[in-house]
SEFIKOL-690638 format. One line per field, with one value per residue (C-alpha): residue number from 1; x, y, z. Coordinates in pm, whole numbers. Each point is the difference from the previous one (the first is absolute). Layout:
lumvex = NUM/...
X = X/...
Y = Y/...
Z = Z/...
//
This chain:
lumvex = 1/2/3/4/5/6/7/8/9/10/11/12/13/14/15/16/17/18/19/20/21/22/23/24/25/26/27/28/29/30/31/32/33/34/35/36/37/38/39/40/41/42/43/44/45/46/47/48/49/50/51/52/53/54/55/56/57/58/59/60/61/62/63/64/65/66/67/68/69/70/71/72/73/74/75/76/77/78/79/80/81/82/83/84/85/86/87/88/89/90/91/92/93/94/95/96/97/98/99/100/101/102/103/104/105/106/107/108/109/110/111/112/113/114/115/116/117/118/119/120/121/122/123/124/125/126/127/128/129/130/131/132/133/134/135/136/137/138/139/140/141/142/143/144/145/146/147/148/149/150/151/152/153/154/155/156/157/158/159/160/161/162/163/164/165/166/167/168/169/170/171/172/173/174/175/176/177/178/179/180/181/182/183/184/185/186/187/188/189/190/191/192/193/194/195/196/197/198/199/200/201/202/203/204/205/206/207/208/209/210/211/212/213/214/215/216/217/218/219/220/221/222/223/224/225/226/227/228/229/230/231/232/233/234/235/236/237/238/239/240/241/242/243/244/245/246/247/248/249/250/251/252/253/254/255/256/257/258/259/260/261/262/263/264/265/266/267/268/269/270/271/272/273/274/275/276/277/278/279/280/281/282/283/284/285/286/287/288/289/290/291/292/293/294/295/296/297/298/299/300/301/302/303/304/305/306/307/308/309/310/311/312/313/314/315/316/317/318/319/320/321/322/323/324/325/326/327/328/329/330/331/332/333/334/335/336/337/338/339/340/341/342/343/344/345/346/347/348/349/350/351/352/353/354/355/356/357/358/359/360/361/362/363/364/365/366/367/368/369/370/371/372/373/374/375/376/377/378/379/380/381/382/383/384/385/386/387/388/389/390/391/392/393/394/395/396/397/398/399/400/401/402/403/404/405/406/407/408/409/410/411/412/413/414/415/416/417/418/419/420/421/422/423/424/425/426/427/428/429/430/431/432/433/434/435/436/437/438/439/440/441/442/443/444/445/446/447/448/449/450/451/452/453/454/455/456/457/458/459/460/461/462/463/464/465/466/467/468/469/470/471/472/473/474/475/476/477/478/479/480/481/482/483/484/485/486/487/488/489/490/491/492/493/494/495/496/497/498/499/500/501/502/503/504/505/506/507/508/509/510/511/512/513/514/515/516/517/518/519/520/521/522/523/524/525/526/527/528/529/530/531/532/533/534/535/536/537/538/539/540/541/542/543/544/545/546/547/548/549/550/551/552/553/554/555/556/557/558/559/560/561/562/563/564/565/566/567/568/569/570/571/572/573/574/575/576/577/578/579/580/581/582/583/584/585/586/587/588/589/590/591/592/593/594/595/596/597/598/599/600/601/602/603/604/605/606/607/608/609/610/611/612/613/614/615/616/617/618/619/620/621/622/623/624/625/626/627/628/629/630/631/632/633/634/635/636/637/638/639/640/641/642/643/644/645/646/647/648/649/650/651/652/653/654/655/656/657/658/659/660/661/662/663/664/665/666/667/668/669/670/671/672/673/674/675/676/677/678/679/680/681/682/683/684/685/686/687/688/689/690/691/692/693/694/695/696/697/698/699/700/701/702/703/704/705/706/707/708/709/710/711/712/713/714/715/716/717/718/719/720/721/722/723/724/725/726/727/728/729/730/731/732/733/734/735/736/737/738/739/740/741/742/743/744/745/746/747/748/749/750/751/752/753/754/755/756/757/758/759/760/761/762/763/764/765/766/767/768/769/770/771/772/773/774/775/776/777/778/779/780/781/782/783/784/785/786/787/788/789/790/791
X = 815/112/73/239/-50/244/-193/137/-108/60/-25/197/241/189/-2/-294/-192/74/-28/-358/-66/120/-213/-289/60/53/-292/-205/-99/282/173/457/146/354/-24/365/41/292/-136/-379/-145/-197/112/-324/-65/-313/-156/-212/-276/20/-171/-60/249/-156/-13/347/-8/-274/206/259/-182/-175/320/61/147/51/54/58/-180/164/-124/-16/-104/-97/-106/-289/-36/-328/-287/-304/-241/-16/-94/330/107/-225/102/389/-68/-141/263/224/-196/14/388/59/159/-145/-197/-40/-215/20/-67/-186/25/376/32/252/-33/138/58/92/143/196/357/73/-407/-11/263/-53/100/-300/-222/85/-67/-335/-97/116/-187/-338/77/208/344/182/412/77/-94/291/184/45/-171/85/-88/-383/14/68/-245/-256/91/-12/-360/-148/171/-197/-328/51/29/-327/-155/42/-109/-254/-162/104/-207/-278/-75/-84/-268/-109/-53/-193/-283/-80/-232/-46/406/-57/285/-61/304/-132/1/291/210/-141/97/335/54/-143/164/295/-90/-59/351/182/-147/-184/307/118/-374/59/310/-82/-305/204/208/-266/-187/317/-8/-296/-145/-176/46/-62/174/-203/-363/147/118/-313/-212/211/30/-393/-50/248/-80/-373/53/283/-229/-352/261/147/-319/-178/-263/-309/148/144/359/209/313/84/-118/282/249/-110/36/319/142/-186/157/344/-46/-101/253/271/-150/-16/376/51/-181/136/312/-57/-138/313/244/72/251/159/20/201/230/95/79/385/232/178/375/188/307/235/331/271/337/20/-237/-374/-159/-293/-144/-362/-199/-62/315/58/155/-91/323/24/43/-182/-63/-301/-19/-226/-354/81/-174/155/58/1/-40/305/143/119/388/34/-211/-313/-278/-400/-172/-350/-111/-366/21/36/-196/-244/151/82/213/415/150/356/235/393/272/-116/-369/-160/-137/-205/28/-220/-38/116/339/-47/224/315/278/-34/251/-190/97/-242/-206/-219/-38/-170/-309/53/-54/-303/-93/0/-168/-308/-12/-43/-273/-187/31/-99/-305/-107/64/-194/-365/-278/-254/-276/193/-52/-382/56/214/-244/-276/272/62/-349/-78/93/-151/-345/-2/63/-317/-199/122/-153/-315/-37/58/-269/-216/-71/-37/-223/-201/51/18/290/357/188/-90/14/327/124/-167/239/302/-82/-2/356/183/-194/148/328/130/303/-175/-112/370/159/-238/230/408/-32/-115/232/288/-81/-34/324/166/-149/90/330/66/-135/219/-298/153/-274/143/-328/-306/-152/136/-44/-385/-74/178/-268/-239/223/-228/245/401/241/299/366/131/358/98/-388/-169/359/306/191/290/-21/283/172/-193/132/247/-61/231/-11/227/338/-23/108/-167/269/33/-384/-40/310/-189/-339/181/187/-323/-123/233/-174/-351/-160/-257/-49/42/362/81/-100/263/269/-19/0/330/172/-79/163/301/-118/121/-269/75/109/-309/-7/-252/-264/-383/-278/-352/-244/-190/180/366/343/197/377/358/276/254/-147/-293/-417/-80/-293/-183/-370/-368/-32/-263/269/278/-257/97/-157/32/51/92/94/-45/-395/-18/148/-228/-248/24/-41/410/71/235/282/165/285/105/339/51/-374/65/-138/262/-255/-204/-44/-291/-85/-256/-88/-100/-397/-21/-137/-257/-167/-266/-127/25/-190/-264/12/-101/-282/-148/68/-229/279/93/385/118/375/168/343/198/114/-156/-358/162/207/-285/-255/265/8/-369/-130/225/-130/-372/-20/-244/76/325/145/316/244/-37/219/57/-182/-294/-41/-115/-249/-105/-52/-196/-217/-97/-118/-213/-132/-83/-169/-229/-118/-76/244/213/277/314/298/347/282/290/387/355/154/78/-190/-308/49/-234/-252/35/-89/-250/-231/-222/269/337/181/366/157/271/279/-108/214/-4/-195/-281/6/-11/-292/-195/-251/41/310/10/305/-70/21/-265/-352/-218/79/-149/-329/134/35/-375/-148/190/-131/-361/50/127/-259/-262/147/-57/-324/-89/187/-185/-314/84/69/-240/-289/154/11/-355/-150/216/-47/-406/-63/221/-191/-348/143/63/341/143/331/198/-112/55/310/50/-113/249/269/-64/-69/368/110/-294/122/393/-124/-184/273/300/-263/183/279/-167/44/225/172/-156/142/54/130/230/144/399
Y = -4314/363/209/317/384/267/272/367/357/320/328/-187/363/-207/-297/96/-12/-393/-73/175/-210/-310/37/19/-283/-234/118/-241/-399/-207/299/67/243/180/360/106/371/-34/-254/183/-350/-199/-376/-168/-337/-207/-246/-254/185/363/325/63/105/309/134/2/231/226/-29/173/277/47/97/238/-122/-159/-363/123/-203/-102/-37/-305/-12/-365/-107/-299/-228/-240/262/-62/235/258/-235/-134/365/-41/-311/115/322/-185/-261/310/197/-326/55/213/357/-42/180/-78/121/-248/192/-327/211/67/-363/199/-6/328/-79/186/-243/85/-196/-262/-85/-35/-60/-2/-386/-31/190/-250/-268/105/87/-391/-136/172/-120/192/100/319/173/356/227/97/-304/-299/235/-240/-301/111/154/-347/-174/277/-79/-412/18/288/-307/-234/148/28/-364/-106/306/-202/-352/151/135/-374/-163/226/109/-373/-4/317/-63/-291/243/116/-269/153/-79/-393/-59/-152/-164/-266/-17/-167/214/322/-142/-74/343/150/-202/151/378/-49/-170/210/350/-72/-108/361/62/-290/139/306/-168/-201/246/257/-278/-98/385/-14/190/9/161/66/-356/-206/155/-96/-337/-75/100/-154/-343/-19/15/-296/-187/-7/-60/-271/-131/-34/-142/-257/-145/92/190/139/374/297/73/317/-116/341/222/-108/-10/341/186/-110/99/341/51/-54/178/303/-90/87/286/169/-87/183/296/-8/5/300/176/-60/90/331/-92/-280/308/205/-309/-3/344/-52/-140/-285/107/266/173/51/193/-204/11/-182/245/-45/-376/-141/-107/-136/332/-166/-23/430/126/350/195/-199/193/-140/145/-16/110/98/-174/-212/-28/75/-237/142/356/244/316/93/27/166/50/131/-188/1/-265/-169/-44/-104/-349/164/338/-36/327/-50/237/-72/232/135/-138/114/-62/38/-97/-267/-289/-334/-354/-98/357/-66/226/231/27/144/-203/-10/-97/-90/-31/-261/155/-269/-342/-293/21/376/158/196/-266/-281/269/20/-356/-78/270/-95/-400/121/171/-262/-291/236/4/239/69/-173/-266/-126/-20/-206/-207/-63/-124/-245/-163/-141/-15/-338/-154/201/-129/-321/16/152/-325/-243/222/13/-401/-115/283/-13/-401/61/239/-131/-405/-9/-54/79/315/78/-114/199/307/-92/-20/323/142/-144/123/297/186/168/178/74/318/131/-83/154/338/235/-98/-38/360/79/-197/184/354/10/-137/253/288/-151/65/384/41/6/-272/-94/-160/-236/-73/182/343/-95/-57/325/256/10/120/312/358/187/50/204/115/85/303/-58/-336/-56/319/80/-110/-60/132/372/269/287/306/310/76/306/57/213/364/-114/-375/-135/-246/-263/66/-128/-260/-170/10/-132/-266/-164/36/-175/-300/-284/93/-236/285/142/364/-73/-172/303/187/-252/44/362/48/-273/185/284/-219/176/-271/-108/109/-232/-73/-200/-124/24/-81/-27/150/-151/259/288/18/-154/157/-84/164/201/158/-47/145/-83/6/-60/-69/13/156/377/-131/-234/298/187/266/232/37/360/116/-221/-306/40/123/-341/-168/178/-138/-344/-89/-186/188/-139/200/-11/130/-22/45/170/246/-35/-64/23/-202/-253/-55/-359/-90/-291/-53/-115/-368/67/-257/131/226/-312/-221/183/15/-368/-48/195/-140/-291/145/17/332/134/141/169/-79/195/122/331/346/37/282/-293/-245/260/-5/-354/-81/309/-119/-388/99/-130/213/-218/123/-87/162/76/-360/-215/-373/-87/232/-155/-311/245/74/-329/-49/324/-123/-379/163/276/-345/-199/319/1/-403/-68/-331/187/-35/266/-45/190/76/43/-42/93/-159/269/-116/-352/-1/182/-281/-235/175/-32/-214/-40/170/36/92/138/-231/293/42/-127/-408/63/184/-298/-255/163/52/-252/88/143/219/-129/267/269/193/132/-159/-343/42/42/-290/-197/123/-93/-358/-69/46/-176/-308/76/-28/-330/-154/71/-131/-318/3/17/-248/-257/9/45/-337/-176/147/-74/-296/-226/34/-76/-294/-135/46/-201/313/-38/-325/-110/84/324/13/-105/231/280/-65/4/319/184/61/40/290/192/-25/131/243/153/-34/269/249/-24/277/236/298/282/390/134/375/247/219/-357/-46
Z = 2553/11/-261/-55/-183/-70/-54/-97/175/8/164/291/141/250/222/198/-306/-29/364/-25/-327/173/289/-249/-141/256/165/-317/103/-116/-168/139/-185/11/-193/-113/-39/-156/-277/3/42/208/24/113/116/8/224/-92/108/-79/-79/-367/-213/-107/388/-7/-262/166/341/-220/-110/316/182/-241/-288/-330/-100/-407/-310/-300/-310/-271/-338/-139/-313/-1/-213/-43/92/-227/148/259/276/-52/56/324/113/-18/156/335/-7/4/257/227/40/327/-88/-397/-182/-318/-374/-232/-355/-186/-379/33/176/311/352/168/412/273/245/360/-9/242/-2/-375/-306/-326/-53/287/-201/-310/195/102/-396/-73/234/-80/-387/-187/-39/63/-30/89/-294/-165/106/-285/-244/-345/214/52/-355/-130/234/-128/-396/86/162/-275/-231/171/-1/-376/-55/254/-215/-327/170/87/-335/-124/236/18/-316/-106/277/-84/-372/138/130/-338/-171/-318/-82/44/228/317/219/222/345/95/-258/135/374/-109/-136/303/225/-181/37/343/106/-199/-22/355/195/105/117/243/119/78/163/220/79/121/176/176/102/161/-279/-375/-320/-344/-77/264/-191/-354/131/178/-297/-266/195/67/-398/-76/291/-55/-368/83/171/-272/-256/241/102/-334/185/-203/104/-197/34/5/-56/-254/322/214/-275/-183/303/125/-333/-39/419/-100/-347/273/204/-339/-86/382/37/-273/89/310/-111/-221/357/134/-235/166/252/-261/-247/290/68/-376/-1/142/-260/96/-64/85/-175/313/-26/149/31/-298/-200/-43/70/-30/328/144/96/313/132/-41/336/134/-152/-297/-324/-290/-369/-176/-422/-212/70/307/315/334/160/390/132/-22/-31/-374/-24/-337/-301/-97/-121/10/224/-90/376/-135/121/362/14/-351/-135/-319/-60/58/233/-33/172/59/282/359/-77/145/-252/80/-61/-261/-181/-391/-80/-307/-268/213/191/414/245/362/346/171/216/161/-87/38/206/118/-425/-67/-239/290/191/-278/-46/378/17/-301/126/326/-120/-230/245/319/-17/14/273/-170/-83/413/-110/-271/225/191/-265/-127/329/-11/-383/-69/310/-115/-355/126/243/-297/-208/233/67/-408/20/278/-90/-393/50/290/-241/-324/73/-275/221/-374/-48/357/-2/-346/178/258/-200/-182/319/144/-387/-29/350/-42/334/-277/-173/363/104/-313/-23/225/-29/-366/-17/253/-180/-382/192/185/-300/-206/224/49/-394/55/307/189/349/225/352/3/-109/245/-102/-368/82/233/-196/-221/304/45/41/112/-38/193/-232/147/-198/-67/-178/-72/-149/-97/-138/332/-132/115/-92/174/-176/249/273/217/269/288/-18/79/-103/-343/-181/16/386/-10/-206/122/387/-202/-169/301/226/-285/-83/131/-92/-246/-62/-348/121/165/-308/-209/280/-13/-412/27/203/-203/-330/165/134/308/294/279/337/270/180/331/246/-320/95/-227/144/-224/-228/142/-111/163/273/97/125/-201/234/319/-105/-124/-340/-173/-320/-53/-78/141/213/147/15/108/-223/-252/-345/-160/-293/-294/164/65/-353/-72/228/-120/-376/124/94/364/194/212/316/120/312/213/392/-18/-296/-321/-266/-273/-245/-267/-304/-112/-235/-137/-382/4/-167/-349/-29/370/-106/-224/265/270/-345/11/361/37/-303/198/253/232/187/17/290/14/337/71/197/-174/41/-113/-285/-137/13/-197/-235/-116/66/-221/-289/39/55/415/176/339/179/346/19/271/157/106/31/295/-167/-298/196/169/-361/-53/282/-66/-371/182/189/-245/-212/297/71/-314/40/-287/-12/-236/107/34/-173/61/-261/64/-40/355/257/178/-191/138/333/-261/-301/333/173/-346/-97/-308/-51/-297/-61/-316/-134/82/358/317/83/274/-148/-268/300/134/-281/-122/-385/-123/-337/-190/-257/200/-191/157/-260/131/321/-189/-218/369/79/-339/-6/360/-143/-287/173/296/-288/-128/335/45/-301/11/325/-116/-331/259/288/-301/-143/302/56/-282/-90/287/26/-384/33/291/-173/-329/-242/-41/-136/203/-311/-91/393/-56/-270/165/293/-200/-168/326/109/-346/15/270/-69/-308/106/257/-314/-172/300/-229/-241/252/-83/174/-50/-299/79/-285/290/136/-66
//
């Protein structure tokens, strides 16, 4: 039986690049492929007996190039414990071209899979098979919202035939009240417990049985069953045996009582991307031909003008038309206060409108808004896991199968020693109820879950859980200078031309070298000359030289724009007294003479000084990384207290800066980590040479896409906000840790030597979740640095 593949690839250049890829291929057992150049895919076909699929993928990247991944998000229902998590996550793994983490607190699977060896309906398949059910996250949303409601409905109603059955049979355990059902009632009420309250055990028994694996579900089942069975089975035959008919029953009601109250704090971890998702209104005002109408949000084109009054919320990302109006963007940054908005200034979807009138143009929609954006990153984060969570994988893989080994030790051992087989065997069900892989499974992504929700409220975005647990170990953090340390937004202070050349004749050759640099400085130009209604010259040819300045043709002839170290020129006169008082100087320069220059300074950020205060009581040490003259550096790290400078570097130095502080830290036998801070996109190969990058919320798109937190807020103090969060949640962790292995620890012996009864085992069990949920929500205290200098 063969089988075919159409699987993508790129970095093909021309047809010799498939024919090379081809001849790869075919060279695999069983394996005839035909690579199209034209398509970028590789239509493979299968013999009966062929190489694996996964060598087709390595054949690919052997030659030379890529066979890309895509990435699925699924939402899982009927986990009970993190070896479900487990048990998904191999099922997953199995799949050639997956790889998949399966996050059991926020009940998602997040895969990487390669098309044409994987889809997602093939990943869903898998999930059903091992047990459970699964739809694209984000797809069917009220569908799995009402299945959600229906079984938290459910577990209410086995909850309350459960305390009707039991308590009866427990009241019968107190002797001093006189009331004391007989056997055959206290069978039928148990028989009751257990059909009702017990049948989900036994599905989710069967189901990881029929897996090939065991969880939380097969332990209670097991345990629960033994009770009633044994019992069932003294009553029956009217044996001259105790029974412990209220064991079984109290502890399948005090399991699903846990199982109500962990839901819920789970779904209070969680509520950070849900609180996102409600932030867009649903409707729209849209002007029409027909005047203003009311349409769904989600149907906003990019051009669309749309009105929002007094108190509404955006409902996509625009550019204001006309009016005026303050804008509460504290859902999306956590600054609190509304910024002033008029016509030509950007505004978000989701930010609340102020008292004032707006007309919008749509900007982005759908998917591509900076709310979608935030909602993907903080999903992404809380649905990723952290590095220790692959240790704790690994203990829940072969939890259940221990505790059931320990079960039947505790069974043939305390009847071999004690000569009584029922209290052997109650040892033995205390052991089965008492083990919970679910607090070891829920110790790390519930922390992770409540910490990037709570940083998402303080516009503090962490890209995983990863970054969001190892920004806490930063010692040291290199600072760019403009857009970080300062406002970004730097000014024309000072034009000095040379004898001969007006200032008009020079600004309008710095502004047109100047027009398509995103770079605050040529910004700061471009402003200048169109204050002055001075028009840019008409530059051709233009070329960018990273860190130096831009070159290009006017007449026929060079001209170019940059440092005096680039020019290779010398300043004199007013312009070094300007340089010398901190400003950056700008030459210009035309067919080899100097036409003069131009001082730009930037405004310092008013909260910096605080903020580099913050981080070293944070035992971390500031470093200022830039690329302007040493003068200009001095300037802005005497007034915000850095003693470290590195000036006069540029991009491809700042990762050598990087690089220099590793290795200053792995002398010293540290395990700190270095983090790098900026907004350029000539800070990008910096933000991903470090151990952890972060971007200011103003910075470029791709110094925000290569960043692993972003600053939403723009302001300093939160990166000491992002450093103090990671610790916090880092903390939480390790205790949840330690709150679950010491249960498990201590839990599991004392069962087996007959100190714990099966219901306070059962108790206990229930509670231990519920414990450390709890004990990660208490994250939610956490609060921002509250400086006095901060806007």
């Amino acid at each position: 039986m063969s089988e075919s593949l159409s699987v993508p690839i790129e970095g093909m250049t021309c047809a010799a690049c498939a024919a090379r890829i081809e001849k790869v291929l075919n060279r695999l057992p069983g394996v005839t492929a035909r690579v199209n150049f034209a398509s970028a895919r590789a239509s493979v076909d299968l013999a009966a007996q062929h190489a694996p699929v996964t060598d087709i993928v390595g054949a690919i990247e052997k030659a030379g190039f890529v066979a890309p991944k895509e990435h699925a998000s699924l939402a899982i229902e009927g986990m009970t414990c993190a070896a479900c998590a487990t048990r998904v996550t191999k099922v997953l793994d199995r799949l050639p071209g997956v790889v998949a983490s399966v996050n059991f607190a926020a009940n998602k699977a997040e895969v990487d899979f390669t098309p044409g060896l994987a889809t997602p309906d093939a990943l869903i398949a898998a999930i059903t098979q091992a047990g459970f059910s699964a739809t694209l996250a984000g797809a069917d949303d009220s569908a799995r919202e009402e299945r959600r409601m229906r079984a938290r409905r459910r577990l209410w109603t086995e909850l309350a035939v459960g305390v009707a059955t039991t308590l009866p049979l427990l009241v019968g355990m107190i002797p001093a009240l006189g009331v004391m059902p007989s056997r055959w009632l206290s069978l039928l009420l148990a028989t009751i417990a257990q059909g009702v309250l017990g049948l989900k055990f036994y599905r989710g028994a069967w189901a990881a049985l029929r897996g090939g694996g065991a969880n939380m579900d097969v332990l209670v089942a097991l345990g629960t069953t033994i009770a009633w069975f044994a019992s069932a089975v003294v009553t029956v035959f009217g044996l001259d045996a105790p029974v412990w008919f209220e064991s079984g029953a109290t502890v399948l009601t005090l399991v699903t009582a846990g199982r109500l109250m962990e839901a819920s704090a789970r779904d209070h971890a969680a509520s950070g991307v849900a609180r996102l998702a409600r932030l867009q209104p649903a409707t729209a005002h849209v002007e029409t031909g027909r005047g203003v109408q009311d349409r769904p949000a989600a149907s906003l084109t990019v051009g669309d003008v749309f009105v929002v009054r007094p108190g509404e919320a955006f409902p996509t990302d625009g550019d204001i038309i006309s009016g005026e109006s303050g804008v509460d963007e504290s859902m999306l940054t956590g600054e609190s206060i509304p910024v002033m908005r008029g016509p030509g200034e950007p505004v978000r979807g989701g930010s609340v409108n102020g008292d004032g009138v707006l007309r919008v143009r749509a900007t982005a929609v759908g998917a591509n808004t900076a709310l979608a954006r935030i909602t993907r990153m903080v999903d992404q984060a809380e649905g990723s896991k952290a590095p220790i969570e692959r240790l704790v994988d690994r203990v829940a893989a072969i939890f259940v199968p221990t505790i059931l080994v320990i079960a039947a030790l505790t069974l043939g051992g305390g009847w071999a020693v004690t000569g009584s087989f029922q209290t052997a065997l109650v040892n033995a069900v205390a052991v089965l109820v008492i083990a919970c892989p679910c607090a070891l499974g829920l110790a790390t992504p519930t922390a992770i879950m409540v910490g990037a929700g709570r940083g998402a409220a303080a516009g503090l975005l962490f890209r995983s859980a990863e970054a969001l647990e190892r920004a806490g170990r930063i010692s040291v953090l290199l600072l760019d200078k403009t857009g970080t340390l300062t406002e970004g937004h730097p000014g024309v202070t000072g034009l000095y031309p040379a004898p001969g050349v007006d200032e008009a004749a020079l600004l309008a050759l710095a502004a047109g070298l100047e027009a398509d640099s995103a770079h605050p400085l040529a910004k700061a130009v471009r402003e200048a000359a169109e204050r002055r209604n001075v028009t840019p010259a008409a530059i051709s040819s233009g070329k960018a030289v990273a860190g130096h300045g831009v070159s290009g043709q006017i007449d026929g002839v060079t001209a170019r724009l940059g440092s005096a170290r680039f020019l290779d020129m010398k300043l004199e006169g007013a312009a070094a007294q300007a340089e010398s008082s901190g400003e950056t100087l700008i030459g210009v320069e035309r067919d080899g003479r100097l036409l003069g220059w131009i001082a730009v300074a930037d405004a310092i950020r008013p909260e910096a000084a605080s903020a580099i205060a913050l981080l070293r009581d944070l035992g971390v040490r500031p470093v200022m990384v830039t690329g302007d003259s040493p003068t200009a550096a001095r300037r802005v790290a005497e007034s915000v207290g850095l003693a470290d400078i590195a000036a006069g570097v540029l991009p491809e130095g700042k990762v050598a800066e990087v690089e220099k502080a590793r290795s200053e830290i792995e002398r010293a036998g540290g395990k700190s980590l270095v983090g790098m801070v900026g907004d350029g996109i000539n800070d990008a190969p910096a933000l991903a040479s470090a151990d952890i990058g972060v971007a200011m919320g103003t910075g470029t798109d791709v110094a925000l896409e290569t960043a692993a937190i972003v600053l939403m807020r723009s302001r300093l103090t939160a990166i000491a906000d992002a450093i103090t969060l990671s610790r916090a949640t880092s903390r939480k962790i390790r205790q949840n840790l330690f709150f679950a292995c010491i249960y498990n620890g201590l839990g599991v012996p004392l069962a087996a030597f007959g100190v714990l009864h099966p219901i306070v085992s059962g108790a206990a069990m229930a509670l231990s979740s519920v414990s450390v949920v709890g004990n990660a929500l208490l994250l939610n205290r956490w609060r921002p640095a509250r400086i006095t200098d901060a806007r």
